[in-house]
N, C-alpha and C positions, 0 to 999 in steps of 0.2 A: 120594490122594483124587481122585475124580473132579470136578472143579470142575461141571461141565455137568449131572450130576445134580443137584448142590442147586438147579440151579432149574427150579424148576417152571412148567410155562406150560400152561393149556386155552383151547382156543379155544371161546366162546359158542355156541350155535347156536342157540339163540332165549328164549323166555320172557320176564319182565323185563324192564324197562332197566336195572335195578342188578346186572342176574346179567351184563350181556354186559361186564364192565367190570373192572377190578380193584378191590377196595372201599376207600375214601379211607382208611379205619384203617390197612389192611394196608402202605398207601402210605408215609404217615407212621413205620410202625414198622420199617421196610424201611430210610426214607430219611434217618430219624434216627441211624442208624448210622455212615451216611458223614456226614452234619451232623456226629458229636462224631467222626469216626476209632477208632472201634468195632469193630474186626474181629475179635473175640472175638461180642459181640452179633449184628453180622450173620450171621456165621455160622450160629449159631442160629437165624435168623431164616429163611437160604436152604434148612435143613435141617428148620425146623419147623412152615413153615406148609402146608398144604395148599391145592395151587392158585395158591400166590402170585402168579402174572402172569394173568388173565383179560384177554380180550381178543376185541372182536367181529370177525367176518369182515370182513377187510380185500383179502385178493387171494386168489385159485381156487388160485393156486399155492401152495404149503404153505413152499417157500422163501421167497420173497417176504414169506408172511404171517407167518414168526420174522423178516427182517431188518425190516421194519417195526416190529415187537415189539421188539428188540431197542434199534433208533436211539431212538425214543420212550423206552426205558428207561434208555439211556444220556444222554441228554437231561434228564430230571427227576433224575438223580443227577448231576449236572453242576451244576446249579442251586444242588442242596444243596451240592455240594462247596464253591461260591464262599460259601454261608452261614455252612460249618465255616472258610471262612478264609483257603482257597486264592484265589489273586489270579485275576481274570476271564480274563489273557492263558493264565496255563499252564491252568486249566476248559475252555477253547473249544481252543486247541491238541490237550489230548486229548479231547475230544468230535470234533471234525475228524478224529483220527487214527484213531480207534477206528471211526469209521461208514464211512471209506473201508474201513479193513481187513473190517470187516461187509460190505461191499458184492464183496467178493471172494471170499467166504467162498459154498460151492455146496450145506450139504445141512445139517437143524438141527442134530445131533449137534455140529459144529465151532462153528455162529452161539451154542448155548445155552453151549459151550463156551469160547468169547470171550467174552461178557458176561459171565458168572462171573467169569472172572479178572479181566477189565477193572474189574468196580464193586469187588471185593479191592483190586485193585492201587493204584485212586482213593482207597476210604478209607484205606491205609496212608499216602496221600500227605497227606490231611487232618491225620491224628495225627501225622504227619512237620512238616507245619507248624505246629501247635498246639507245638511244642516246638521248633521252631527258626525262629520267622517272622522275616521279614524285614525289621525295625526296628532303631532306633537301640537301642546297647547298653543305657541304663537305662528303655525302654521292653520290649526282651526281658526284660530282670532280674523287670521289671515283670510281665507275661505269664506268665513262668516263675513268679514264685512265687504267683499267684494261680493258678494251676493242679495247683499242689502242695498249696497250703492251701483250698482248697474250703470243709472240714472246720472250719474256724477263723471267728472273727468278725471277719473284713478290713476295715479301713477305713483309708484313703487316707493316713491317718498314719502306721500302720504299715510300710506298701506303702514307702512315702516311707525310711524310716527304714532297711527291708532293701536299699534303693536307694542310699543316701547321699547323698540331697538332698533337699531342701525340699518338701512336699507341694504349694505352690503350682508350685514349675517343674516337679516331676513333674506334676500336672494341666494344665501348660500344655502341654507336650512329648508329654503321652499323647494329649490331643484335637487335637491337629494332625495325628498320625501315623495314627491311630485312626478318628478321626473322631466320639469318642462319649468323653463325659464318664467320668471315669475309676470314678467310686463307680457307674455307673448300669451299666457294664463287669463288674465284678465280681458285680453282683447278676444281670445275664443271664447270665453264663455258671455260676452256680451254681444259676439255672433251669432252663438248659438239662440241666442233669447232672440236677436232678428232674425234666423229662419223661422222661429217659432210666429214671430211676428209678421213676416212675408208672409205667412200659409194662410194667416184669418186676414188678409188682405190692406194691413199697414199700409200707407205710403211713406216714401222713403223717410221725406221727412218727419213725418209723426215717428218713424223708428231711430232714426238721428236725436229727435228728446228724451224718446225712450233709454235709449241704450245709452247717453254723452258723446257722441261723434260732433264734430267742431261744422260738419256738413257734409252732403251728399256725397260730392268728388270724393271725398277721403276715406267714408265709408264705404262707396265704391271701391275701391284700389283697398283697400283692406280685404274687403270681402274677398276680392276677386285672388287675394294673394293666398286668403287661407284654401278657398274652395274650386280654385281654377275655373271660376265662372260671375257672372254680375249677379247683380241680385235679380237683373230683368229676366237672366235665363233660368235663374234658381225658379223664378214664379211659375216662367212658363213648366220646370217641370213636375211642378206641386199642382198647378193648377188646375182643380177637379177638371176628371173628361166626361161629357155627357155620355 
């Protein structure tokens, strides 16, 4: 497989303000894939959007105007990668590593070619840490099996219980390490797996078995508590633009 083909890049050359740009949906559904370590989705995603990198005239030179394109891209998937989970020092290391190597790099064929693999290689590293982060052992157990049980209706006791400790010191041990309440934990990352799910076109309910929500209402008002929005609006602003 050609990595450098899947992505696609046009450069703007007038009309609009919103045509010289890449459109903030496409952004999100690009960049949510390296958010969850996705590389099955992204793929899809480098192979089936049309146009995916827009982007206005930046420099005369055609060189130039992909590594620009490129660092900026490598930049907002870097972001996301710290959101999927990856710690800030190894994020900035390869965005450092990867813009020098872009900056050596002489003609697009190779720059469209490195980004490809580089934003792969990033989210394999996200999925790589969603399964082996870098916590204390009943905080991994912990981790681990809320990421096996999605599907299930998890609650702290349980968690507690597959752990062999008390749901108080597991709660105490998880927000120290964490940083974020251990019940309020489970419900965002079984959010995040339904925008992942909103995007390839879920309905609610199929995403309510998906994820253990007791039913739509609830999942609604969850949603809408963590994201300040429904899931209806989430759709509308994932939802590819002709």
């Amino acid at each position: 497989m050609n990595i450098g083909e899947l992505v696609t890049v046009k450069t703007a050359q007038g009309g609009a303000l919103d045509e010289k740009h890449t459109p903030y949906s496409a952004e999100i559904r690009l960049f949510s894939c390296v958010q969850q370590g996705d590389v099955g989705a992204l793929l899809a995603q480098l192979k089936n959007i049309d146009s995916l990198i827009v982007m206005g005239r930046m420099s005369e030179d055609d060189v130039m105007q992909y590594k620009y394109m490129a660092v900026s891209t490598i930049t907002l998937a870097t972001r996301y990668a710290i959101q999927g989970g990856i710690s800030e020092a190894k994020a900035y290391d390869f965005s450092d590593r990867i813009i020098k190597k872009i900056d050596t790099l002489t003609d697009k064929d190779s720059i469209l070619m490195c980004l490809g693999l580089e934003i792969i290689n990033l989210t394999k590293e996200v999925k790589k840490n969603k399964k082996q982060p870098v916590f204390s052992p009943h905080v991994r157990s912990c981790i681990r099996y809320i990421n096996e049980h999605l599907a299930d209706r998890i609650s702290v006791e349980c968690v507690a219980i597959h752990c062999g400790i008390s749901a108080d010191y597991l709660s105490q041990i998880f927000k120290k390490e964490i940083g974020e309440n251990l019940s309020s934990y489970i419900l965002r990352q079984k959010l995040e797996k339904a925008k992942s799910l909103l995007s390839r076109g879920k309905t609610i309910k199929e995403i309510c078995a998906e994820i253990g929500f007791s039913s739509p209402s609830y999942f609604g008002t969850v949603f809408r508590r963590f994201y300040n929005m429904t899931p209806s609006d989430f759709v509308k602003l994932t939802k590819q633009e002709p």
